[in-house]
Every structure is written in C-alpha cells, then in structure tokens.
NUZA-701583 format. One line per 3 residues: number of its first residue (from 1); for each residue y, z, x of C-alpha. Coordinates in Angstrom, 2 decimals. Layout:
BEGIN
NUM = Y Z X | ...
***
This chain:
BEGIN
1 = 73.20 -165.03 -66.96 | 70.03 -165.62 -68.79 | 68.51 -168.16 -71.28
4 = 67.41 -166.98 -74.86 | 64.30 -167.97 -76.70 | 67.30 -169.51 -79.13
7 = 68.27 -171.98 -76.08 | 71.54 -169.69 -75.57 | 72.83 -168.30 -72.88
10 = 73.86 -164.25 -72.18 | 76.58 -163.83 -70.39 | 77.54 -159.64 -69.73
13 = 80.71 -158.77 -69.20 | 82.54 -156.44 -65.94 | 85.10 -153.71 -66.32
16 = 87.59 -155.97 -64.96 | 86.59 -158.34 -68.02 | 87.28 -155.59 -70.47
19 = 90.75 -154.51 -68.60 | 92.69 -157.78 -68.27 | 91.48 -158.64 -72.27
22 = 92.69 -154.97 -73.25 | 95.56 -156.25 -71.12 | 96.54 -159.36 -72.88
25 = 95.50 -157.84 -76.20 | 97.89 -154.83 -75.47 | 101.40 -156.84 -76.12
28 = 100.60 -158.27 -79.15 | 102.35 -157.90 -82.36 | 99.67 -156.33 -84.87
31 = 96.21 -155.50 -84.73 | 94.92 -158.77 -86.18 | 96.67 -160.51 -83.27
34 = 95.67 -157.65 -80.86 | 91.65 -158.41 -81.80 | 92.30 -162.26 -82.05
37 = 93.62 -161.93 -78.22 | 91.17 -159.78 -77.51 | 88.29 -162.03 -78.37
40 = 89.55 -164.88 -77.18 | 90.28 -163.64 -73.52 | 86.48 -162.35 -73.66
43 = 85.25 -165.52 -74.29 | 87.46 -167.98 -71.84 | 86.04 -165.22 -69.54
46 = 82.73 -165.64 -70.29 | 82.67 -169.48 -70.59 | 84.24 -169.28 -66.96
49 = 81.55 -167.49 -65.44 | 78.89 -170.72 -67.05 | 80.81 -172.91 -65.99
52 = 81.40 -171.55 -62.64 | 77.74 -171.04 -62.48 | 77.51 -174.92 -63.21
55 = 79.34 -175.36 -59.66 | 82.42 -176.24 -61.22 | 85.85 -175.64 -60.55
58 = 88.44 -174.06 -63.24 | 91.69 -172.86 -63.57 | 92.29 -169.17 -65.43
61 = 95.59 -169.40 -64.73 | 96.67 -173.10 -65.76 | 95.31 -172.05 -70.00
64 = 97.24 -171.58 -72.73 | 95.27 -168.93 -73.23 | 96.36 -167.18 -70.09
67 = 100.59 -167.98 -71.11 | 101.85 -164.87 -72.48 | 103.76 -166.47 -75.10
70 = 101.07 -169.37 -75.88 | 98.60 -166.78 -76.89 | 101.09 -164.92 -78.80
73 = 102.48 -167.74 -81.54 | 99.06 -169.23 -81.15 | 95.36 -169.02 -81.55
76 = 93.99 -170.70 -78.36 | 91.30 -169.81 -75.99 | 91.25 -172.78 -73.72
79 = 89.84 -172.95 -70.14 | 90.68 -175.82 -68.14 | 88.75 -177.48 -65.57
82 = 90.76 -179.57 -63.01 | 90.62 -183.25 -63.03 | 88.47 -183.42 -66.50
85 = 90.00 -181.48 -68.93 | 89.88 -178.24 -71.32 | 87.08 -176.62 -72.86
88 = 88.39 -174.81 -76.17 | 85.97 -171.47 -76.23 | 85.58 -170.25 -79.85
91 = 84.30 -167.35 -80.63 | 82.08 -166.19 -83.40 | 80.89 -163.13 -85.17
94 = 77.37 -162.29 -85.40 | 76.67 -163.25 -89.23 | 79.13 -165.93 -89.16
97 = 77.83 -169.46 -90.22 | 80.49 -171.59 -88.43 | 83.48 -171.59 -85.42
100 = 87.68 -172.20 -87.08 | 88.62 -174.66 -84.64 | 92.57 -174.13 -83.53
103 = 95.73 -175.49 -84.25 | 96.32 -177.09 -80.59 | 94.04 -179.50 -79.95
106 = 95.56 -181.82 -76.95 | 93.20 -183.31 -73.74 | 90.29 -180.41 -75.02
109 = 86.67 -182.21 -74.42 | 84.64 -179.81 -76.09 | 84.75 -177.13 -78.17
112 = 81.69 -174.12 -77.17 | 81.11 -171.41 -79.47 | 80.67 -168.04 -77.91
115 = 78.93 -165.59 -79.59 | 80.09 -161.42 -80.33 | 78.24 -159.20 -81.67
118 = 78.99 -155.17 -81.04 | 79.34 -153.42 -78.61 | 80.96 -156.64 -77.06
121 = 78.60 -155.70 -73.69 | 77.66 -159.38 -73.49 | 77.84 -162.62 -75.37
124 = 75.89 -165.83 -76.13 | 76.88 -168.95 -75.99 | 75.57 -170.73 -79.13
127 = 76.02 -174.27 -77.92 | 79.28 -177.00 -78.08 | 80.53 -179.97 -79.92
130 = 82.30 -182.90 -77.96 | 85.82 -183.13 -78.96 | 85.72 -186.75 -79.93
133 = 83.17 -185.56 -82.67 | 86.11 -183.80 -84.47 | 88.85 -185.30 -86.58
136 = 92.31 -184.14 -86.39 | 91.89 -182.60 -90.39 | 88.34 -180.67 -89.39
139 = 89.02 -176.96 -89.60 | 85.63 -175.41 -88.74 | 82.43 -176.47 -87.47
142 = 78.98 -175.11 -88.75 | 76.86 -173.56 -86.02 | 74.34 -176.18 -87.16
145 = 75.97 -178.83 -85.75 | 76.43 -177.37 -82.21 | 74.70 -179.30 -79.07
148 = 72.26 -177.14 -77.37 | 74.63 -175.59 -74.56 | 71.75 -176.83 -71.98
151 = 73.55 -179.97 -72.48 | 76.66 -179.08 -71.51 | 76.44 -179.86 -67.74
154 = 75.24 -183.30 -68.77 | 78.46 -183.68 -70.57 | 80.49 -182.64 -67.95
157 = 78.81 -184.80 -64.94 | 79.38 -187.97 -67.34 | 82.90 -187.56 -67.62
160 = 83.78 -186.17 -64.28 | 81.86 -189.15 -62.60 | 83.83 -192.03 -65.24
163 = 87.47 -190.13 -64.71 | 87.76 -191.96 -60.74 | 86.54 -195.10 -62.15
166 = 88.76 -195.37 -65.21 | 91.71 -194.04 -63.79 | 92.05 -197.13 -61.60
169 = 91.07 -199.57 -64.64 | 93.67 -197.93 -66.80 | 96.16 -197.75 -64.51
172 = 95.70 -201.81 -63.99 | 95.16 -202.73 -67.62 | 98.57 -200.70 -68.33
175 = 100.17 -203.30 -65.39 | 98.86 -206.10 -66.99 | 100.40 -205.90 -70.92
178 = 103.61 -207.61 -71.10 | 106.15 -205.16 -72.26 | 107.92 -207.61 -74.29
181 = 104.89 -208.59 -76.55 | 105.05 -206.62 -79.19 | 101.14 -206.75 -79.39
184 = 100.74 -205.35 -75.46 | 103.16 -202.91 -76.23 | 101.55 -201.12 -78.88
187 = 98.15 -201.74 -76.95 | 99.86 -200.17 -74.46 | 100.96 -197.23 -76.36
190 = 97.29 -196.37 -77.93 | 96.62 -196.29 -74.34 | 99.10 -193.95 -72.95
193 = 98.77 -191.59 -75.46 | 95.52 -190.02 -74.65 | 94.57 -188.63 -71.58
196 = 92.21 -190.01 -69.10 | 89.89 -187.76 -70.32 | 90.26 -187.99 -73.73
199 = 89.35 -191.86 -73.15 | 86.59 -191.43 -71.17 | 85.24 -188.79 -74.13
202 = 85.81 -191.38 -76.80 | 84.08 -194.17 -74.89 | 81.00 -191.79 -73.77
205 = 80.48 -191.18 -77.62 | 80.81 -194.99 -78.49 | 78.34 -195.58 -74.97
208 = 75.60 -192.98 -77.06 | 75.66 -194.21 -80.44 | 76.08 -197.30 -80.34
211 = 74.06 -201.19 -79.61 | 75.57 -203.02 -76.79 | 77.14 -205.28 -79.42
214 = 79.62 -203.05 -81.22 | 80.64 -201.96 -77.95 | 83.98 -203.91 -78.56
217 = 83.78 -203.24 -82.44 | 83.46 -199.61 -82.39 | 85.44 -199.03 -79.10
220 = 88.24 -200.94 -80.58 | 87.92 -198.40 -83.39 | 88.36 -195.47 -81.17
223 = 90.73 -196.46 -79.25 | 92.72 -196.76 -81.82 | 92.26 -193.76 -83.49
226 = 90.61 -195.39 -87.00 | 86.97 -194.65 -86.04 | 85.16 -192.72 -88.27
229 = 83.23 -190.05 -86.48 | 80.83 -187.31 -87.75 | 82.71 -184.57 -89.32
232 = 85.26 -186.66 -90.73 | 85.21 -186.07 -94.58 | 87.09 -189.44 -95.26
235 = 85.97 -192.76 -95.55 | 87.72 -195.31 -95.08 | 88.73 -197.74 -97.87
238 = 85.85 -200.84 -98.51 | 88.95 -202.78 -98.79 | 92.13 -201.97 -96.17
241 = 95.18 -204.00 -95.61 | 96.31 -204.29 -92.16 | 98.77 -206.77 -91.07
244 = 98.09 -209.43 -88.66 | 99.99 -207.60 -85.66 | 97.80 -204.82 -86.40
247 = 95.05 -207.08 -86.24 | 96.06 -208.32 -83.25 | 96.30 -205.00 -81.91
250 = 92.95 -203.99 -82.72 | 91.18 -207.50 -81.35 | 92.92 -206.61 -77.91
253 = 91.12 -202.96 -78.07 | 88.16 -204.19 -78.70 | 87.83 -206.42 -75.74
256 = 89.70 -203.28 -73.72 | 86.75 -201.24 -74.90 | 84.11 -203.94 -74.44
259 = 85.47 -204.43 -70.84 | 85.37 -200.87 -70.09 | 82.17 -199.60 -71.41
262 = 80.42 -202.42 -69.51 | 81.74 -201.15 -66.26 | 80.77 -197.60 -67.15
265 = 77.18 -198.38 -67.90 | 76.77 -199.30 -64.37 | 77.39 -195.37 -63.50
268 = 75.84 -194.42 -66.75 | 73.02 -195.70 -66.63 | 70.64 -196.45 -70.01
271 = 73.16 -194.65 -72.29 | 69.34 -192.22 -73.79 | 71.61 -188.84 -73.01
274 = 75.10 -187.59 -73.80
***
C-alpha cells in the first residue's frame, strides 16, 4: 500500500483476490452482471485491506456484497465494519468523471471510490464522500467532490468514539417520550429509524459546518430528514406549510440535537476537522 503524488492510495491485488472475485463473478446471469460482480468484489477487497491497515476490524462475510443472492438482484459492494457501520466501495473506470452510487443505501457512512484501470493488477483509491452528504435522489457523485481518502481514518475515529456515548443517550431519550403524545411518538419514530450510526454521521456533519447556534436549528433539520445538504438538487420552498404538530415535532428535534451535539463536543473537541 502506497500513497500517490495524487493523495491516493495503491492497493495490489493477490491471486486469492482474483480467485474468489472470478468466483462470485462466475454464477452470474450475463456478462454485464459477471463484470459488475467482478468489480465490485475487487474493490470491497481492496478497501478491506485500507481499512485493515487502519487497525480496524471488518466483516467480509456479514456484506451484501458477499450474499450470493444480494449481489445477484443487486448492485452493492458494501464492507461492513462492526459496531460503526458500512462503507459502500464504488468503483470507477480510469477516464470516468464520477462514481453511480447504488440502489441500497441503508446504515452506509461513506461511500469511497476505488479506482480500475487495466490490467486490474492494483487499484487506487480516489478518496470518499460521507453518506450524510448524499440525498436519497443523488445518483452519482463527481470525483471532484471526493474527500481526500487521507481523511478517512479521521472519519472513522469520530464516529467510532461518539457510537458508546450516543448509544446510551438514545437509548434514554427513547425512555423518556411518552408514547401516548402524539408529538413524542413521532419524535420517537425519526429516532428509531436510523441507525446509531447514521445519527452520529448526521450530527458529525451538522458539528463541522455549522456555528454553535444552529446547532439545534440545523440538527433539528437532520434529524428529521428536511435538511438540505450538498448534493441535493432541490431547494426547499421560501414558503412551506407545515402544521403545528409538525412544528412541534421539529422544536423537540432541535433541542434533541442541541442536547446531543453539546455532549459530543466534549469528545470532539473544536469541531476544525471532519
């Protein structure tokens, strides 16, 4: 594994890399499929071996990827890392401009493009994108955009060392909401519908860009999924109607978020990196 003058990383691959993707790639349907597999298994491999080399733990065998009939009716190329969450790997051809993000989507905290070029000896890895930086109707990502993949261990350290701490706070906020306020209960439900991780993602990006004082505002936001974020190509409407419950709703996030964020500056820290 060595660093580029482009601020990549080369990862070379083993024979045993090159059997198990032929492998995979073998029991496809067509050949489109067959390369697609192919690829992908290539680069979970090759993002395993970084992250591995980052001293952390992952799990080949817990992927979608690695579930023979996932990989079939789907294009994923996840790798998961225990007790923080999935790292979709995407890769690129040389000469392509941008990574086509997949259809499944659920508790990934980055996506990292990998890059091919022949004779598929080695790869690069071009550099990530948090997931929280991606709306749900963002197909592709320009290589432009991609964090330097130096940063990726920075990434990773933040949300692994928030996960303990937020589980807990979660767990007790979730204990707290009434169940038959209609308010709490939908509070509650914004809540239990994202992973740990995914929350701790959301509230690292609100922690990075924004002022102390639209903590609340802009973790409110996120929380509740209306937050614009950067490769979003809608705006919101100047003027939006929203009834009072959902008003309601989104003044208890906000103080949720506020609450939360102030506890994770304290392991944080000044909030200058990721």
């Amino acid at each position: 594994m060595t660093n580029t003058t482009e601020h990549c990383i080369t990862i070379r691959f083993h024979k045993q890399d090159y059997e198990l993707a032929e492998k995979f790639a073998a029991s496809q349907p067509n050949a489109e499929k067959n390369q697609q597999v192919y690829r992908n298994t290539l680069a979970v491999l090759a993002v395993n071996t970084f992250v591995q080399e980052l001293r952390y733990e992952t799990d080949l065998d817990a992927g979608e990827s690695w579930h023979p009939v996932l990989r079939m009716f789907h294009n994923v190329a996840d790798l998961v890392l225990p007790g923080i969450g999935k790292i979709e790997c995407c890769p690129v051809m040389l000469g392509e401009t941008a990574i086509s993000l997949p259809e499944v989507r659920e508790n990934r905290i980055a996506y990292l493009a990998v890059g091919f070029a022949e004779p598929f000896d080695k790869v690069k890895l071009l550099g990530f994108i948090p997931a929280v930086e991606i709306v749900d109707e963002t197909e592709a990502i320009s290589l432009t955009n991609l964090k330097p993949i130096e940063e990726l261990l920075d990434y990773l350290d933040r949300i692994e060392l928030a996960i303990p701490l937020l589980q807990g706070e979660i767990e007790e906020l979730l204990s707290d909401l009434a169940e038959d306020d209609p308010v709490q209960a939908q509070v509650r439900e914004k809540l239990q519908n994202k992973s740990i991780s995914e929350i701790v993602a959301i509230l690292n990006g609100v922690y990075r860009s924004s002022e102390k004082s639209d903590w609340g505002y802009e973790g409110g936001k996120a929380l509740a999924g209306s937050r614009n974020l950067s490769f979003s190509s809608h705006k919101s409407s100047p003027v939006e109607k929203v009834s009072d419950m959902e008003e309601e709703v989104k003044a208890e996030l906000n103080l949720i978020a506020e609450e939360l964020l102030e506890k994770l500056s304290e392991i944080w820290g000044d909030g200058d990196d990721l």
